[in-house]
DONULO-288813 format. One line per field, with one value per residue (C-alpha): residue number from 1; x, y, z. Coordinates in nm, 3 decimals, padded with zeros to 5 digits, always signed. Example, Ala and Ser with C-alpha at 12.3 -4.5 7.8 and 13.67 -1.06 7.14 Angstrom:
<sites>
timar = [1, 2] .
px = [+01.230, +01.367] .
py = [-00.450, -00.106] .
pz = [+00.780, +00.714] .
</sites>
This chain:
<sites>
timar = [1, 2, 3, 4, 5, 6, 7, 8, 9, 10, 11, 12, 13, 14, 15, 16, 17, 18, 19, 20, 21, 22, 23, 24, 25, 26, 27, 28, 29, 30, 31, 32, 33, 34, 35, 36, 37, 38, 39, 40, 41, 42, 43, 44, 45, 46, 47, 48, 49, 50, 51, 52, 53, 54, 55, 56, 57, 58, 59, 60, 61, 62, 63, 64, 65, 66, 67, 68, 69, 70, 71, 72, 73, 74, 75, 76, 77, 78, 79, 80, 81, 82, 83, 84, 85, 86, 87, 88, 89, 90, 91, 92, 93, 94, 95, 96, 97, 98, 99, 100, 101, 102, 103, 104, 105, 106, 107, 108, 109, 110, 111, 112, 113, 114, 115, 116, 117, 118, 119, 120, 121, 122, 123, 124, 125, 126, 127, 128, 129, 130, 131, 132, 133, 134, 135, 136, 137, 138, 139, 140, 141, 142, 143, 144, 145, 146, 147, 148, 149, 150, 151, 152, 153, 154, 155, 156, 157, 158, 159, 160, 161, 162, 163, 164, 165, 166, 167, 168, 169, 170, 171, 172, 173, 174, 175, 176, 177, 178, 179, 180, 181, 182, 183, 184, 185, 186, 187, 188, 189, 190, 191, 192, 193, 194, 195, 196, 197, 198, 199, 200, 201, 202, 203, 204, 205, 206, 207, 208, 209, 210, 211, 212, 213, 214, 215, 216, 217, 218, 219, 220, 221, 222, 223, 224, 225, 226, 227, 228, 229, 230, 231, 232, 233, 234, 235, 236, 237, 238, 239, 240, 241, 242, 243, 244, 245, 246, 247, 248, 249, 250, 251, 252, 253, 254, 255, 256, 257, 258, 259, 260, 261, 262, 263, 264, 265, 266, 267, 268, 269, 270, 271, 272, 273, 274, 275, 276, 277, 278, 279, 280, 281, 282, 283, 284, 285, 286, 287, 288, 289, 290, 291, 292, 293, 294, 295, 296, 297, 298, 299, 300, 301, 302, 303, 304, 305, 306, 307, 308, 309, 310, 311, 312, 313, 314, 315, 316, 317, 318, 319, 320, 321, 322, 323, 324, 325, 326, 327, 328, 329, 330, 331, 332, 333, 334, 335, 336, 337, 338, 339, 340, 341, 342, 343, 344, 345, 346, 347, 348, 349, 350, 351, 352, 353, 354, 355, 356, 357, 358, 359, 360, 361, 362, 363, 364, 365, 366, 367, 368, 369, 370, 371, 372, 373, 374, 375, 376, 377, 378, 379, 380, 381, 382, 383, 384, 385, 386, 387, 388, 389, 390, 391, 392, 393, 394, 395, 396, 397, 398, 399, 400, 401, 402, 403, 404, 405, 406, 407, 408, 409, 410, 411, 412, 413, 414, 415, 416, 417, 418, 419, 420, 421, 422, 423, 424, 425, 426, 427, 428, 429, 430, 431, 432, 433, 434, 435, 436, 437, 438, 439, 440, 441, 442, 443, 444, 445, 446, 447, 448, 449, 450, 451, 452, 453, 454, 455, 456, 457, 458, 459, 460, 461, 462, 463, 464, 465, 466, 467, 468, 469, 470, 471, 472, 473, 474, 475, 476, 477, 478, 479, 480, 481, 482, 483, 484, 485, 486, 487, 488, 489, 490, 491, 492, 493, 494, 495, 496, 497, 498, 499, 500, 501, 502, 503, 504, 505, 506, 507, 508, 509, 510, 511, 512, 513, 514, 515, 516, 517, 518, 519, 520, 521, 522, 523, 524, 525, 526, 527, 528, 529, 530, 531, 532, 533, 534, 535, 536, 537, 538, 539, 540, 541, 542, 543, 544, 545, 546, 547, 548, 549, 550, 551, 552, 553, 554, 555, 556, 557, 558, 559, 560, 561, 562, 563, 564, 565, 566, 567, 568, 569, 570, 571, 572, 573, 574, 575, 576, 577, 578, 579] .
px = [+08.326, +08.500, +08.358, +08.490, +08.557, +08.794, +09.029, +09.371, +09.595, +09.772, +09.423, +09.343, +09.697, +09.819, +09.863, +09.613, +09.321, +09.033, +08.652, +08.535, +08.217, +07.870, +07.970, +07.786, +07.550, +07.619, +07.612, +07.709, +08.085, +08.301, +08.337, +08.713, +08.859, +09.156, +09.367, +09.169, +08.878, +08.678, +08.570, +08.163, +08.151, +08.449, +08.275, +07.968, +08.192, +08.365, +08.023, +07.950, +08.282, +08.154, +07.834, +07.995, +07.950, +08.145, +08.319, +08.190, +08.323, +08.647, +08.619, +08.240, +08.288, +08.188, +08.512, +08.527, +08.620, +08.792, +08.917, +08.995, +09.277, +09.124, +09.151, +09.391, +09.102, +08.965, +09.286, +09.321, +09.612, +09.841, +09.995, +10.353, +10.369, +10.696, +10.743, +10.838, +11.017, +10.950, +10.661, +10.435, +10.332, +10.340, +10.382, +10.272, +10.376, +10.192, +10.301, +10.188, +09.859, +09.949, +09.718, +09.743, +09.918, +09.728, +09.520, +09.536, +09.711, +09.620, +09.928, +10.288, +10.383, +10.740, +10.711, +10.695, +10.436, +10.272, +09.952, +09.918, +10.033, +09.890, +10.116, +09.956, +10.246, +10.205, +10.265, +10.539, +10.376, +10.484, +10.730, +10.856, +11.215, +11.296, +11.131, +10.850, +10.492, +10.396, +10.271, +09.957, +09.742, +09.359, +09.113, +08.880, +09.145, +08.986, +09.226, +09.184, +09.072, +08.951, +08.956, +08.593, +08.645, +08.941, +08.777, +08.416, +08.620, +08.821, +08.477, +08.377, +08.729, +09.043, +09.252, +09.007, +09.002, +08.999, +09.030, +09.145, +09.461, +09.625, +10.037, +10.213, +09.977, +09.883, +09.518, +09.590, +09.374, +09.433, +09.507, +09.466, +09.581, +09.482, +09.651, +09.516, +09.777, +09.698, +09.892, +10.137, +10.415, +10.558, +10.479, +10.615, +10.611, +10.712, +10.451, +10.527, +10.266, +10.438, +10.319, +10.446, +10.712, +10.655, +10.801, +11.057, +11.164, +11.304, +11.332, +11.683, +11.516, +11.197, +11.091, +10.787, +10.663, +10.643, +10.277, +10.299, +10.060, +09.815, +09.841, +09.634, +09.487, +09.547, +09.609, +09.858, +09.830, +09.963, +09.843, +09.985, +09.846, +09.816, +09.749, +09.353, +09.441, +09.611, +09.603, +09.826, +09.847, +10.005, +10.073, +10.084, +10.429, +10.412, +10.781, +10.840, +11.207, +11.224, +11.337, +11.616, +11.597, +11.820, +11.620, +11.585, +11.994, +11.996, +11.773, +11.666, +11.644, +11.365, +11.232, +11.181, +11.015, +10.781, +10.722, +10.600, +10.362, +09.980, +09.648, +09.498, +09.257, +09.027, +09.019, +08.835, +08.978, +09.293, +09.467, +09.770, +10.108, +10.393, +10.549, +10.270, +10.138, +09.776, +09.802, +09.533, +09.480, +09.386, +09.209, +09.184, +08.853, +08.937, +09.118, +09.104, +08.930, +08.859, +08.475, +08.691, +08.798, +08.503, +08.309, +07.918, +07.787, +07.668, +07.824, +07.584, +07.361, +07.539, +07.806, +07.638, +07.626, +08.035, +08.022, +08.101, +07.797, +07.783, +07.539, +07.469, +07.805, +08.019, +08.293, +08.577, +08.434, +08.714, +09.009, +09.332, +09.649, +09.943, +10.226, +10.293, +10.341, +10.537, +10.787, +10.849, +11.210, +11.202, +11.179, +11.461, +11.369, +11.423, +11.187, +10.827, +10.548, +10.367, +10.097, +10.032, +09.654, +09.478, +09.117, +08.871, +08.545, +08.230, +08.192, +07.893, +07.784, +07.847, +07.572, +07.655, +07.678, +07.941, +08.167, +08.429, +08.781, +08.928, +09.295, +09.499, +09.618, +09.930, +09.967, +10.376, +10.287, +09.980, +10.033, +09.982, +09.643, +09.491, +09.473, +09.357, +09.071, +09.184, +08.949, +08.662, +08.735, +08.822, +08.484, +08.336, +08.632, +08.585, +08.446, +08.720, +09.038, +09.145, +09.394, +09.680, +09.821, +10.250, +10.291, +10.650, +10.689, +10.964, +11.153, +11.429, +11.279, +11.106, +11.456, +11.583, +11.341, +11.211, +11.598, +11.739, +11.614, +11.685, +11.550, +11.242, +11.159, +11.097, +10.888, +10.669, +10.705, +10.664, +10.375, +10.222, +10.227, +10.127, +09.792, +09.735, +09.798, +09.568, +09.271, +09.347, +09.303, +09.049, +08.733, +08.498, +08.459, +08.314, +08.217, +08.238, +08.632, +08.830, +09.023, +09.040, +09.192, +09.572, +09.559, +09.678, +09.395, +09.598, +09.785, +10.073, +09.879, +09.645, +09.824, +09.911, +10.161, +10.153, +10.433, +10.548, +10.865, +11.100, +10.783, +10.751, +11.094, +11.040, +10.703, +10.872, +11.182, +10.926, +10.690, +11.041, +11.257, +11.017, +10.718, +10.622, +10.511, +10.354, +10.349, +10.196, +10.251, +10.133, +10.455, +10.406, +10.655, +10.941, +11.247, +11.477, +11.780, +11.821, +12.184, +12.312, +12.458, +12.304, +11.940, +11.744, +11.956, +12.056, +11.955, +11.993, +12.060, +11.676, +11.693, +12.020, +11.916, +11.682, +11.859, +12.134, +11.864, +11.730, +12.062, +12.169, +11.819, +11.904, +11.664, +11.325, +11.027, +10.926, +10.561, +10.520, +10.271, +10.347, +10.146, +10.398, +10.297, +10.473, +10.355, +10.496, +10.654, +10.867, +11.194, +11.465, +11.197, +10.982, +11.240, +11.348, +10.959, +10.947, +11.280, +11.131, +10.838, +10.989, +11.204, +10.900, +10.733, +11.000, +10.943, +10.569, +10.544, +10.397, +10.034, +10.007, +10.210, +10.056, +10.137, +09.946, +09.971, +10.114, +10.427, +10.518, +10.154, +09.935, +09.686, +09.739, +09.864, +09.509, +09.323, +09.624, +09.630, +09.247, +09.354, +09.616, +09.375, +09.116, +09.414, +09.511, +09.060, +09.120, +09.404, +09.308, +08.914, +08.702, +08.474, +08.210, +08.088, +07.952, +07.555] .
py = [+12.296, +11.966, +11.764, +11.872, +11.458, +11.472, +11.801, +11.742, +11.656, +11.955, +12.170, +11.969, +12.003, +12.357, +12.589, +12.836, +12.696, +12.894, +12.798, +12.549, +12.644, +12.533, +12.226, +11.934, +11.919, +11.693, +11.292, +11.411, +11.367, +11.315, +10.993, +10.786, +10.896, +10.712, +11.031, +11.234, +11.137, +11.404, +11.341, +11.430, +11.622, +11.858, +11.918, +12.052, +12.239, +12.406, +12.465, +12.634, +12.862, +12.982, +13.120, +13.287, +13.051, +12.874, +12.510, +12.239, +12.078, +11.814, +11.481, +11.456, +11.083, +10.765, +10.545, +10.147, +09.979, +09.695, +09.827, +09.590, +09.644, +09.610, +09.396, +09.419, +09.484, +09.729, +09.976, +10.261, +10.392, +10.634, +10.962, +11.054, +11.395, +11.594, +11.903, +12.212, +12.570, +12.749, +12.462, +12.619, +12.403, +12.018, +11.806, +11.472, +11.167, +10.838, +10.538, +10.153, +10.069, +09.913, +09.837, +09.941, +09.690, +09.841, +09.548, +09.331, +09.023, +08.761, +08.549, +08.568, +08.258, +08.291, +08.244, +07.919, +08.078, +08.244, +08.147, +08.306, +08.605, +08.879, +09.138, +09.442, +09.696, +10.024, +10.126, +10.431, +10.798, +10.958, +11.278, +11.541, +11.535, +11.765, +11.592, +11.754, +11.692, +11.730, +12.089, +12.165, +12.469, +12.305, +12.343, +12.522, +12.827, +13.115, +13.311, +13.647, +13.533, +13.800, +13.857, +13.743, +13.443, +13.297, +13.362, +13.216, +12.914, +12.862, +12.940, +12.561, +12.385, +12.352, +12.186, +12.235, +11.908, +11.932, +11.673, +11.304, +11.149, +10.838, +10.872, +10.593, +10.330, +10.606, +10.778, +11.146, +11.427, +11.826, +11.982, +12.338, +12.526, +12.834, +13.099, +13.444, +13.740, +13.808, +14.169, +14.030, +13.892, +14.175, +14.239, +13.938, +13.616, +13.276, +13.018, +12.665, +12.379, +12.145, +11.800, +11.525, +11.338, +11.442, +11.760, +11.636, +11.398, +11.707, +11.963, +12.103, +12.188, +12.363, +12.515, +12.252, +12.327, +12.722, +12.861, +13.177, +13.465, +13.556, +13.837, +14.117, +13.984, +13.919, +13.500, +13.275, +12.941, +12.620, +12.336, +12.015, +11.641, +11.421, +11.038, +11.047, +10.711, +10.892, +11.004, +11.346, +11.589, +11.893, +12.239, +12.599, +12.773, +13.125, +13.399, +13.719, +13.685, +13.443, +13.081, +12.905, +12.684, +12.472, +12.546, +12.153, +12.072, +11.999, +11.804, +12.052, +12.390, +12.149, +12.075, +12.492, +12.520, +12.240, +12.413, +12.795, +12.567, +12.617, +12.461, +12.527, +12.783, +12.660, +12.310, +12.208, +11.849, +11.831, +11.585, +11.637, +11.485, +11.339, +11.628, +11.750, +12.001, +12.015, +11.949, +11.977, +11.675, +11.578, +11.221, +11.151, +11.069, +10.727, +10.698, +10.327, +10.472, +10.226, +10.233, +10.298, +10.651, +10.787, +11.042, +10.929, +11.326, +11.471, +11.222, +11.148, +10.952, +10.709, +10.656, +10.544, +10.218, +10.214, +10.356, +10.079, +10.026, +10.095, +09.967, +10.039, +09.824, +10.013, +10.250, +10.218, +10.301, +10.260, +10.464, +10.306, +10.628, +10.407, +10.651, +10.721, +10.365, +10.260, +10.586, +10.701, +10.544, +10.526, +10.868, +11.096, +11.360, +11.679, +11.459, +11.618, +11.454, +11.202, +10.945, +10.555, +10.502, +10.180, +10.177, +09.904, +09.827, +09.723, +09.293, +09.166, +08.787, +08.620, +08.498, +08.119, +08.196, +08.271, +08.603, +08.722, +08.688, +09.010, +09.122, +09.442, +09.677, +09.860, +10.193, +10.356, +10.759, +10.744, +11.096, +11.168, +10.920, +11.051, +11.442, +11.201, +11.090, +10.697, +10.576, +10.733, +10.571, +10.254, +10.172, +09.962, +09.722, +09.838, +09.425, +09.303, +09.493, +09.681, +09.980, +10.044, +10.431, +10.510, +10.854, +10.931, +11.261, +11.517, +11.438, +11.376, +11.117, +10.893, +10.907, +10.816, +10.527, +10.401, +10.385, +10.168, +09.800, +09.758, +10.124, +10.004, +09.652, +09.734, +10.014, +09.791, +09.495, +09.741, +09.882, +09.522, +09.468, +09.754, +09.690, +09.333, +09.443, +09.742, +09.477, +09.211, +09.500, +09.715, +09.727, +09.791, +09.502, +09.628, +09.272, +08.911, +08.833, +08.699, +08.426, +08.246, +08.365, +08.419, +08.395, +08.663, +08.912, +08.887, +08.591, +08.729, +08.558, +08.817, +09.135, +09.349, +09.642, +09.875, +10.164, +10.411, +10.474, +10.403, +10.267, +10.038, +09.896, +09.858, +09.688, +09.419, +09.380, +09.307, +09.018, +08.863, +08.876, +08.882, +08.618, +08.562, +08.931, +09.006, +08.818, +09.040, +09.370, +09.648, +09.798, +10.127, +10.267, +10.141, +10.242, +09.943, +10.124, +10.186, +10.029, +10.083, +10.396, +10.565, +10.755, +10.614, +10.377, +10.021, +09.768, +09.794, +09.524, +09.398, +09.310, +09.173, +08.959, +08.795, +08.767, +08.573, +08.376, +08.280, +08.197, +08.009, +07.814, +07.830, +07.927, +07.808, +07.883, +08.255, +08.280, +08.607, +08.735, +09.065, +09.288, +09.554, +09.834, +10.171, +10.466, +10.415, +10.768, +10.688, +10.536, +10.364, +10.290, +10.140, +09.895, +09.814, +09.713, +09.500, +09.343, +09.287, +09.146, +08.927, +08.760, +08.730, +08.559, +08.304, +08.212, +08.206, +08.545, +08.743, +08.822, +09.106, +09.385, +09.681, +09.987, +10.276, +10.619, +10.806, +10.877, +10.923, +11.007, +10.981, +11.041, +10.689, +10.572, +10.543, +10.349, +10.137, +10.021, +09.962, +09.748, +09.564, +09.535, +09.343, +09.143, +08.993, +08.958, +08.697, +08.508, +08.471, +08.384, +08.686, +08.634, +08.849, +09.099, +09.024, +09.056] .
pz = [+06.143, +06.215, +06.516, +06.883, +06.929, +06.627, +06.686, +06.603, +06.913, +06.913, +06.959, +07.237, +07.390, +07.300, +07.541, +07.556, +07.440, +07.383, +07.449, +07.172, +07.193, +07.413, +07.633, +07.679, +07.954, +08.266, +08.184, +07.857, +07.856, +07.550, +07.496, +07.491, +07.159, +07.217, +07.296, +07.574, +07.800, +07.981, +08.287, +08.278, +08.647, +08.508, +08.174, +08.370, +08.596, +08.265, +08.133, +08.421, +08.395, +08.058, +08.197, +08.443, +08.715, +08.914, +08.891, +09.087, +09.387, +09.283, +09.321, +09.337, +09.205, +09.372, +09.407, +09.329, +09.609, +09.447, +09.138, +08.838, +08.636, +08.220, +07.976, +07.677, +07.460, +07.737, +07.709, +07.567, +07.349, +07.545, +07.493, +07.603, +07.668, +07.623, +07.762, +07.537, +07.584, +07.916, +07.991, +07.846, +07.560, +07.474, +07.223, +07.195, +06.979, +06.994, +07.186, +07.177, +07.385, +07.732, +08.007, +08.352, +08.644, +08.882, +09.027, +09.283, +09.176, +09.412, +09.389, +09.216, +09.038, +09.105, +09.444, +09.635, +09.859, +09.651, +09.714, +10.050, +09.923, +09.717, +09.515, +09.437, +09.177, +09.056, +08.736, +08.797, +08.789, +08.491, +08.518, +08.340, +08.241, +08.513, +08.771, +08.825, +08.745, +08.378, +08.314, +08.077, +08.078, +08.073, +07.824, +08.038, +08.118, +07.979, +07.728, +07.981, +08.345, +08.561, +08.963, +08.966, +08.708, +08.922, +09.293, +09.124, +09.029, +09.379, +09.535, +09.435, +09.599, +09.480, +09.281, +08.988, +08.775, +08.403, +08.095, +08.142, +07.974, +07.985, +07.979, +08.007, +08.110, +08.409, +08.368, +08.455, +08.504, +08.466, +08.820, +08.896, +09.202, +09.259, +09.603, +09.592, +09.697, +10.078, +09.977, +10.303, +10.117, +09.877, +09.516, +09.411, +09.642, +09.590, +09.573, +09.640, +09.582, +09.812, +09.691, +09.926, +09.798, +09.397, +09.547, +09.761, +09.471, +09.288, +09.602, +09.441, +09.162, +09.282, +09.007, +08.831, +09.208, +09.221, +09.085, +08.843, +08.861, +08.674, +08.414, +08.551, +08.888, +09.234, +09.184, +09.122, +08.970, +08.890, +08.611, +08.675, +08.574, +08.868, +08.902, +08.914, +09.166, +09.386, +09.739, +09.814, +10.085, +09.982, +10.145, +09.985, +10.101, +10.035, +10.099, +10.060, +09.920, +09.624, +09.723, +09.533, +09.297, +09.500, +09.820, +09.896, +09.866, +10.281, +10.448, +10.745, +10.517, +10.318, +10.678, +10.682, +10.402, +10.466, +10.769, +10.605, +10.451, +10.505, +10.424, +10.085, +10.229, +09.927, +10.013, +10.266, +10.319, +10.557, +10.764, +10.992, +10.853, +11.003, +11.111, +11.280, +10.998, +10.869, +10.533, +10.264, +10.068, +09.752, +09.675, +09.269, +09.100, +09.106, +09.415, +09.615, +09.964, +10.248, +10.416, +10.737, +10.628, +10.406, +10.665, +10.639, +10.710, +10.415, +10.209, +09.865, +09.847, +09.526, +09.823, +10.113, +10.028, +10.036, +10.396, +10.669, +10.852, +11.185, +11.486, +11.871, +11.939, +11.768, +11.928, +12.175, +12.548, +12.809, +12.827, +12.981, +12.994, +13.106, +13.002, +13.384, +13.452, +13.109, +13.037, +13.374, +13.364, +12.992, +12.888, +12.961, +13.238, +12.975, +12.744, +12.672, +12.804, +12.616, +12.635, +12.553, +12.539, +12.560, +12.372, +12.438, +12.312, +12.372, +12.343, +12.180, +12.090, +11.833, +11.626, +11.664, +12.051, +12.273, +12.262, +12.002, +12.059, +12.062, +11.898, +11.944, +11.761, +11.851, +11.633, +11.653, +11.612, +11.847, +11.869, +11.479, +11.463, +11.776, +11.549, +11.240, +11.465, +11.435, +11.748, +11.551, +11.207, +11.351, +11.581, +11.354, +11.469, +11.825, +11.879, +11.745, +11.803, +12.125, +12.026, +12.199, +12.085, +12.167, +12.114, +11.915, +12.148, +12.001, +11.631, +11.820, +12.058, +11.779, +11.586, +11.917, +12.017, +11.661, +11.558, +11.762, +11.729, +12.161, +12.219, +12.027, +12.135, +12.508, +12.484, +12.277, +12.511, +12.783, +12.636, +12.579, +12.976, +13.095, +12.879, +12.944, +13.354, +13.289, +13.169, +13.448, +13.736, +13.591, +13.845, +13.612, +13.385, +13.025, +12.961, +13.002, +13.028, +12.688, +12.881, +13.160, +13.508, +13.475, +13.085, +12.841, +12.701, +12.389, +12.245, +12.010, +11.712, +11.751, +11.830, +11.512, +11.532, +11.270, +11.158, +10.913, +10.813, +11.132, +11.248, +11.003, +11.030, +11.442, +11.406, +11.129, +11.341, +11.665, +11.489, +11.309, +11.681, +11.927, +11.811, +12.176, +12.183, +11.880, +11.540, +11.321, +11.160, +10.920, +10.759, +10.559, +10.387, +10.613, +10.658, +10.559, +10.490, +10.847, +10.924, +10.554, +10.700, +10.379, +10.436, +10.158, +10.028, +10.059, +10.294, +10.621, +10.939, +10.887, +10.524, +10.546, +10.836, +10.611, +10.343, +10.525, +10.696, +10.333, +10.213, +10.502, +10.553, +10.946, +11.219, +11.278, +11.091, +11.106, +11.302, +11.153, +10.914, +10.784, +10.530, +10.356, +10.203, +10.035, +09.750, +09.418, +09.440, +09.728, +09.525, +09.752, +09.995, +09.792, +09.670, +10.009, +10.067, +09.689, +09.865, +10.180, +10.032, +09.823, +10.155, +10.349, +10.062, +10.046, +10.408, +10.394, +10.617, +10.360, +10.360, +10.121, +09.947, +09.795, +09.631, +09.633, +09.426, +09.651, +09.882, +10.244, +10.337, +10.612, +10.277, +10.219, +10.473, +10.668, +10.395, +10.405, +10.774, +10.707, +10.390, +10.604, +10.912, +10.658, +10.536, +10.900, +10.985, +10.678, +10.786, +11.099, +11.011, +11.078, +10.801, +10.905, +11.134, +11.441, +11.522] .
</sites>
């Protein structure tokens, strides 16, 4: 019998493929063959299967912090994969080696400031034809799963990851989601995997999303590849009456579906999204994670050297609530109540002598980091950075506030007083003063406002208009076709603002340094943020842009204001932590 290394391509892509005998034990992986890698944890986990055990827990991987992309030589030849009749089966034909453009490039020679800039692209996640993510049943899918094969397997934490493949420059990995029938739903229920954004990106065509059951047992599942770089939260969405294909064709029935969504009840990592949802997530093998966000309990022991350390100084200890102060002639009287929270930390000394100068961070969508546990993740910046948390309120209210440039930029300059009066008066000091008497706890050079989406677009528009407030930003995944009077499309008031300014050479210098970020899966906004980017390159306001693999995303999103907080500690000289 030929070698397991050298089966044909179309054995290790067929279907249904049935057990090729013992599997290698763990550190034993197969080797790059230039078609397929296997991961090593998921061979153990499909050695494990054909025992009769269980598979192991995903993503049991330590991640690089700082990935680097390879070398030409370093690549490895790709695979396209085409999808056949009723996606069930692949083909695959053979395309030229490329490597990955997945690194951080630390400056873009086409740009006259380049140098203070650094460009980080994404190669684009490869689709199906349809839309939808590419389809493969995995190698380890027994011929004949049982009840107690399928709940031993979901037992260990879902999605269950299978073989490795590179398609199209993108390394992928085999994703397997698994819902058992709650016998609530009727004999035959619809069952979504709601990715975020993959899904959305072909929501009138739902059907590379819906899971199929399994011949002869109480589950239902779905095999997709997924980016093993990215960062997803995802929801299951189970109906009793079949939804239609078409069930994403207006915006607010898609709104209703997201919202029958729940948790992946096998999956025991969640965050809350920006609707307000828990959402399971799912972080690839070789996703980029931050030391901010990875949870020290019972993390392994290869990985605690990645965690942030923290000391006694660490944490946020004072509470300021101003809401009652700043929105009680903002808000609208029918408006539900909501709450703008100032954080500060403890002060310690420097090691040269003296005390640290202390910034602020203003984060749009308080209410949505406050459930994602922000002043937690953030205290090892408590010395550094006070936080300042606006809660968006209703949907309607952040449309309302985040919207409208006007709207927008006094609540955040209200905001911005109310703190630096709330410091000034407090009667308890925490620690030896920042300034002087009658001087600003804050200088705008060191306040940083950070947003998503119409948050994104109101923190740029604050630094670029309003440099005596604030002068820097975090901008994820903004919204720059606001204005264009198309959602999604075109470029709105900001961008063209700019892009007259650049044409025209008027104005004064822009003080503003801005770090833009946006998921390669998000399409029109993502090149409204490469535009963006490339104007605030021009004028020397650009300290970073950065992809990451994923789309609108809190699952991202908080390893990305981390990235962008470490991005603005450089610039403005925080080399190192103080002791």
């Amino acid at each position: 019998m030929a070698d397991r290394h050298s089966r044909p391509l179309s054995a290790l892509l067929r279907g249904v493929v049935a057990f090729p005998g013992p599997c290698p034990a763990l550190g034993e992986g197969r080797e790059s063959t230039g078609l397929t890698t296997t991961h090593p944890r998921t061979t153990h986990d499909r050695e494990r299967l054909c025992a009769g055990g269980s598979c192991g827990r995903k993503n049991d991987v330590p991640h690089d912090r700082y990935p680097t992309p390879p070398s030409p030589k370093q690549c490895k030849p790709a695979i396209r994969l085409i999808m056949g009749a009723a996606h069930r089966r692949i083909t695959a034909e053979p395309i030229s080696a490329r490597c990955r453009v997945d690194g951080v490039s630390d400056v873009r020679g086409d740009e006259p400031h380049a140098p203070q800039a650094r460009w980080r692209q994404l190669v684009p996640t490869p689709v199906a034809q349809d839309g939808g993510p590419l389809r493969i049943t995995p190698a380890w899918w027994p011929p004949a799963p049982s009840d107690a094969d399928l709940a031993a397997v979901a037992a260990s934490g879902t999605p269950v990851l299978g073989d490795s493949y590179v398609v199209d420059g993108v390394d992928m990995v085999e994703a397997t989601f698994l819902w058992c029938d709650d016998q609530q739903h009727g004999a035959s229920p619809s069952v979504l995997i709601h990715l975020n954004t993959l899904t959305d990106n072909h929501r009138t065509h739902i059907a590379p999303a819906l899971a199929t059951r399994v011949p002869g047992t109480r589950w239902w599942a779905l095999h997709v590849l997924l980016p093993q770089d990215a960062l997803l939260g995802y929801r299951t969405v189970v109906t009793r009456d079949p939804l239609p294909d078409n069930a994403g064709v207006q915006r607010e029935s898609w709104k209703r579906v997201h919202a029958l969504g729940r948790p992946d009840h096998f999956n025991s990592d969640s965050l809350h999204d920006g609707f307000g949802f828990v959402s399971s997530m799912w972080q690839g093998p070789r996703a980029t994670l931050h030391p901010d966000w990875r949870g020290s309990a019972g993390a392994p022991a290869d990985q605690q050297a990645l965690i942030r350390p923290r000391n006694e100084h660490d944490g946020y200890c004072v509470r300021f609530d101003l809401e009652d102060e700043v929105l009680r002639d903002f808000d609208e009287p029918r408006d539900p109540r909501r709450r703008v929270t100032l954080w500060r930390g403890c002060r310690v000394p420097q090691s040269s002598g003296g005390w640290c100068e202390r910034g602020l961070l203003v984060l749009l969508d308080g209410n949505i980091w406050r459930r994602n546990d922000v002043v937690d993740h953030l205290a090892p910046r408590s010395c550094r950075w006070d936080l300042l948390l606006i809660d968006a309120g209703s949907l309607t209210m952040r449309s309302r506030d985040l919207a409208d440039p006007r709207r927008s930029r006094d609540l955040l300059r209200s905001c911005l007083q109310a703190a630096r009066r709330a410091i000034r008066n407090q009667r308890c000091t925490v620690s030896p003063p920042s300034v002087g008497t009658g001087e600003s706890p804050w200088p705008a050079q060191r306040i940083v406002v950070a947003g998503q989406s119409l948050g994104g677009v109101a923190a740029a528009d604050l630094v670029l208009h309003c440099p005596e407030l604030a002068t820097r930003a975090v901008v994820q995944s903004g919204s720059f076709w606001l204005g264009s009077g198309r959602r999604g499309e075109g470029e709105g008031e900001l961008l063209t603002w700019l892009r007259r300014r650049a044409e025209t050479r008027s104005g004064r210098d822009l003080e503003a340094r801005l770090v833009v970020q946006c998921g390669v899966h998000e399409g029109g906004l993502r090149q409204g943020a490469r535009a963006m980017s490339e104007l605030l390159a021009a004028e020397g306001a650009l300290l970073e842009y950065r992809e990451e693999r994923g789309g609108h995303d809190y699952a991202w999103w908080r390893h990305g204001l981390s990235w962008g907080l470490d991005a603005h500690e450089q610039d403005l000289g925080f080399n190192s932590r103080p002791t």
